[in-house]
C-alpha positions in Angstrom: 101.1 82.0 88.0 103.7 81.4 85.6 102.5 84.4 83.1 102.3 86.8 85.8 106.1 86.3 86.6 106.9 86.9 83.2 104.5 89.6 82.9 106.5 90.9 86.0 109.8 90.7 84.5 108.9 92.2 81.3 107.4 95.1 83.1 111.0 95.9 84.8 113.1 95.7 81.8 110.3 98.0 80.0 110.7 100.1 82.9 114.5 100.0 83.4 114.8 100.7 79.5 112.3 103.6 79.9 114.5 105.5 83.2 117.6 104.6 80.7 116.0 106.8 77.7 114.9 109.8 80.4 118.2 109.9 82.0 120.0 109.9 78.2 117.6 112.2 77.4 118.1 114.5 80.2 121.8 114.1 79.7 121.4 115.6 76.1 118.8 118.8 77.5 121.8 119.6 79.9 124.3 119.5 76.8 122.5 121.4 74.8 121.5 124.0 77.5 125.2 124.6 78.3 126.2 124.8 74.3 123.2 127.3 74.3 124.4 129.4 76.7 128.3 129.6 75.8 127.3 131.2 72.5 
């Protein structure tokens, strides 16, 4: 029982770190795309 809550927990964080690297990395497509197109 106990591992499985960890297991849980870990799971969100590994999650919740994952969405926070897509979004950054989303956030840095959109940057470049606009520096792209004002030149």
């Amino acid at each position: 029982m106990f591992t499985h809550g960890s297991a849980g927990t870990l799971d969100v964080s590994v999650t919740q770190l994952f969405v926070g690297a897509a979004e950054r990395s989303l956030e840095w497509w959109h940057f470049i795309f606009r520096r792209y197109q004002e030149s």
